[in-house]
C-alpha positions in Angstrom: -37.4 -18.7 -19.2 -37.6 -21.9 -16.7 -38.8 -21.2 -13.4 -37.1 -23.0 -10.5 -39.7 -24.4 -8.0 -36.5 -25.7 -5.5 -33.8 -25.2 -3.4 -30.7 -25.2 -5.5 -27.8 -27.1 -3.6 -25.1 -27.0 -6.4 -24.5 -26.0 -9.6 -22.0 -26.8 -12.4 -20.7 -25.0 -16.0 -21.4 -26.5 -19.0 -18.3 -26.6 -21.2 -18.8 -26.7 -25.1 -17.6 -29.8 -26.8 -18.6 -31.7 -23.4 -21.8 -33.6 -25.6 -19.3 -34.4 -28.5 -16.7 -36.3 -25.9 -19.7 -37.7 -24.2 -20.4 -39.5 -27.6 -17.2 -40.4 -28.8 -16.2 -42.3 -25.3 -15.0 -45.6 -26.1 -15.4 -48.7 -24.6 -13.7 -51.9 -24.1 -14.6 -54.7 -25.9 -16.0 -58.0 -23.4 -12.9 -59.6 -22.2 -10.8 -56.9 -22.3 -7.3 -56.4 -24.1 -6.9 -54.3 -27.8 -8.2 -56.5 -30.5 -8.9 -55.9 -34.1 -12.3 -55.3 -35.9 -13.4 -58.4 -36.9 -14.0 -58.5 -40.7 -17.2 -59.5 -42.6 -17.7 -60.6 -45.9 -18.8 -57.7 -47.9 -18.5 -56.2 -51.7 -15.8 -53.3 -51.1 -13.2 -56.0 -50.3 -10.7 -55.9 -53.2 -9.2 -59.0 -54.3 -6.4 -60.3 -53.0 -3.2 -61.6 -55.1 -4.0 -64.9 -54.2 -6.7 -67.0 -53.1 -7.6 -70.7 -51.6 -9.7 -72.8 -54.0 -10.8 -75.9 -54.5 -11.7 -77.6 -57.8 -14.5 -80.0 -58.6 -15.0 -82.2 -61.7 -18.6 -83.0 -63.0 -19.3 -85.6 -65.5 -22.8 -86.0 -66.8 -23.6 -89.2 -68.9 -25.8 -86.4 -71.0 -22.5 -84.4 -72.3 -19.2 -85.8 -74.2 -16.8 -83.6 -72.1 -16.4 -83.1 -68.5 -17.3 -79.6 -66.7 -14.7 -78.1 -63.9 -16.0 -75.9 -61.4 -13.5 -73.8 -58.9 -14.7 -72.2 -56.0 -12.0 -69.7 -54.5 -12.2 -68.7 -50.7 -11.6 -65.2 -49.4 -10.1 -65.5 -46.1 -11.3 -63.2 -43.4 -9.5 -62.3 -39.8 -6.3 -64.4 -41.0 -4.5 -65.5 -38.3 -6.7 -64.7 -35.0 -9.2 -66.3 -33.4 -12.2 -65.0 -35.6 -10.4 -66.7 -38.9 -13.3 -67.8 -41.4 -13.2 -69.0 -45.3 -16.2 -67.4 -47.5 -16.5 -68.2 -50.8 -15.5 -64.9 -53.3 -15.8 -66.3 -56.6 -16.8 -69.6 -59.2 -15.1 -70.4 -62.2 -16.7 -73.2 -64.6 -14.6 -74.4 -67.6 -15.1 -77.1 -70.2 -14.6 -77.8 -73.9 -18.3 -78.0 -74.6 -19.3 -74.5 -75.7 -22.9 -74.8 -76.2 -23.1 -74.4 -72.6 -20.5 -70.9 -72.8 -23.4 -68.4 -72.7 -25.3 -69.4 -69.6 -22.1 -70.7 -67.9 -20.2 -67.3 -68.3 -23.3 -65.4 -66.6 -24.1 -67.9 -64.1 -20.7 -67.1 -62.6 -20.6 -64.2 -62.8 -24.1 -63.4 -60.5 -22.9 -66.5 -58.6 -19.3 -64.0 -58.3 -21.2 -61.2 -57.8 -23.4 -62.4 -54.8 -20.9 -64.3 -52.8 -19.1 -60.8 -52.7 -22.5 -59.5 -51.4 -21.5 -61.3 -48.3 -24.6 -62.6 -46.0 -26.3 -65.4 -46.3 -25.2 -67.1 -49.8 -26.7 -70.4 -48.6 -29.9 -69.9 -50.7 -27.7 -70.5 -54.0 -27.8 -74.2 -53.0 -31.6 -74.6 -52.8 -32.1 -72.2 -55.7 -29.5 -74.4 -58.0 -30.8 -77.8 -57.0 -34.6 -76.8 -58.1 -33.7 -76.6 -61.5 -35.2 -79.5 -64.0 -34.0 -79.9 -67.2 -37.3 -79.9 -69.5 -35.2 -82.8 -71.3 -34.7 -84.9 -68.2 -32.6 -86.0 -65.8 -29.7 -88.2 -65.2 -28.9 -90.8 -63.0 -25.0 -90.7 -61.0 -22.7 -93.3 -60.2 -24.2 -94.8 -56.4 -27.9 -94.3 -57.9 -28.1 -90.4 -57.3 -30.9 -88.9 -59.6 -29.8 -85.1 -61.2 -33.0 -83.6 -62.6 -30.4 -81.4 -64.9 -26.6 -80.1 -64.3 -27.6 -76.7 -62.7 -29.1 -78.8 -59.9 -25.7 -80.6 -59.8 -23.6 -77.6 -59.6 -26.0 -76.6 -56.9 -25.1 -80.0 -54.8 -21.6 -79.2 -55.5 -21.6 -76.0 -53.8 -23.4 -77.1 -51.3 -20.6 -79.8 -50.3 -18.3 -76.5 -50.9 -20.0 -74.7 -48.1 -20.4 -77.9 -45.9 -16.3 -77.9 -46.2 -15.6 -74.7 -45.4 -17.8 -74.8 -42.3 -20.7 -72.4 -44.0 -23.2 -75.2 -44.0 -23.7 -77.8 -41.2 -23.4 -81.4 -42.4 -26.8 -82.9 -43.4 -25.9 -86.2 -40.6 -28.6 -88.3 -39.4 -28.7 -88.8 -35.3 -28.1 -92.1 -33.8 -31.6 -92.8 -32.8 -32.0 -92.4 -37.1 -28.9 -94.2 -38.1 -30.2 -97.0 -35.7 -33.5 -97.4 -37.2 -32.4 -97.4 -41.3 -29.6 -100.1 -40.0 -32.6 -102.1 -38.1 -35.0 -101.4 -41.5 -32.1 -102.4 -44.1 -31.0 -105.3 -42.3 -34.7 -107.2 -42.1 -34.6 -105.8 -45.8 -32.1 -107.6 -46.6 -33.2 -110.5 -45.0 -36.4 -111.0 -46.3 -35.1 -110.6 -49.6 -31.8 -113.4 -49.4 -31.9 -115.6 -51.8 -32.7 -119.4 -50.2 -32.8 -121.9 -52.8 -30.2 -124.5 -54.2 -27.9 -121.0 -56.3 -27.5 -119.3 -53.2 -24.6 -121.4 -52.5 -22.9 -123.8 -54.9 -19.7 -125.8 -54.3 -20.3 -126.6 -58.2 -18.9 -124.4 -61.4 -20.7 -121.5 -62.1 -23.1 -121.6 -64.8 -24.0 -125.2 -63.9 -27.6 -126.8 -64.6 -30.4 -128.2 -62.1 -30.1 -132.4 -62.6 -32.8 -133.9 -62.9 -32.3 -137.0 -61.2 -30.5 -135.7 -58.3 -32.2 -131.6 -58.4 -29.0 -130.2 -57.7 -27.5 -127.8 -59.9 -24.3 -129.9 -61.0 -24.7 -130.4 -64.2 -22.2 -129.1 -66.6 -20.9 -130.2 -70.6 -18.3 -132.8 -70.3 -16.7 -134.8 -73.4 -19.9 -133.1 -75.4 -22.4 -135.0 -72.8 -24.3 -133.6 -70.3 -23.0 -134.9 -66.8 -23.9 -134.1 -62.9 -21.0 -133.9 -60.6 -23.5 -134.7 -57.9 -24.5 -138.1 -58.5 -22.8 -138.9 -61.7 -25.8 -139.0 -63.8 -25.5 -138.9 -67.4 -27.3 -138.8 -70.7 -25.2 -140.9 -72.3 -25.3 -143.8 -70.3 
């Protein structure tokens, strides 16, 4: 029973179903117009028949035959505004099979959690802690790889960094400015000032005693200076 304690003014009848419509009301999305859901990475996508990839090609001074790892792309909200790439699966191949056991599973979880969708940025970090109780290896341009997970990892990372996943690890111009100030007085405290920095003389020439220049080369089987014309034979 519920006791009313005021004047009623007006009353109305509730219909059945009124709660249910009340729910289901729909509203329009900010901007307005009829646009589609936008779609997320997640594990109930089925493949498609084709997918973009891209192909990378690893060679360690610490293995005979070169690695190849492929990175396909899922594309999500094709052609509108909310188009995106996210990785959907790895592929490693190479004619070295002692590596087959651990590169077939490593894949495969890589596979499995880039379908996950989320955050799959933590592979890169995770991937590039790995040491090889062996040892490292240094790259061409004086990179050091403390093992070839840890370069797979660097190579997904420059995946993601393509496909707009990662931001690009750039310095700002107050730090650009300051390693260009540092390397240039590095460089000039370190250039070379004595009589071999430059030479008009042939390479490979020696320091003449008589004159200290380094002119003097092997000429009909005596020692001469092309500086002063010293000789030791007279």
């Amino acid at each position: 029973m519920i006791k009313v304690d005021k004047k009623i003014v007006g009353y109305a009848v509730n219909q059945a179903g009124s709660e249910e419509k009340e729910a289901k009301r729909e509203f329009k999305r900010e901007g307005g117009g009829d646009r589609a859901e936008v779609i997320r990475m997640h594990e109930k996508l089925e493949r498609p028949e084709m997918l973009v990839g891209s192909t990378y090609k690893v060679k360690t001074p610490i293995s005979d035959h070169a690695m190849y790892v492929t990175i396909n792309d899922f594309i999500l909200n094709e052609g509108t505004e909310h188009e995106k790439r996210r990785p959907f699966e790895i592929f490693i191949n190479s004619k070295n099979l002692d590596h087959y056991q651990w590169i077939v599973a490593l894949t495969r979880i890589m596979s499995a959690v880039f379908r996950k969708g989320g955050d799959v940025t933590f592979l890169v970090e995770e991937l590039k802690a790995v040491f090889d109780p062996r040892g490292g290896y240094w790259q061409a341009g004086g990179r050091f790889m403390p093992s070839i997970i840890a370069e797979l990892g660097h190579i997904v990372e420059k995946h993601l960094i393509m496909i707009g996943l990662l931001g690009s690890p750039e310095l700002d111009p107050g730090q650009q400015q300051l390693i260009a100030e540092k390397r240039a007085e590095f460089e000039e405290s370190k250039k070379q000032r004595d009589a071999f920095s430059k030479s008009d003389y042939p390479e490979g020439a020696q320091l003449c005693g008589k004159c200290s220049t380094a002119a003097v080369i092997m000429m009909d089987g005596c020692q001469t200076c092309l500086a002063c014309g010293d000789s030791k034979c007279g």
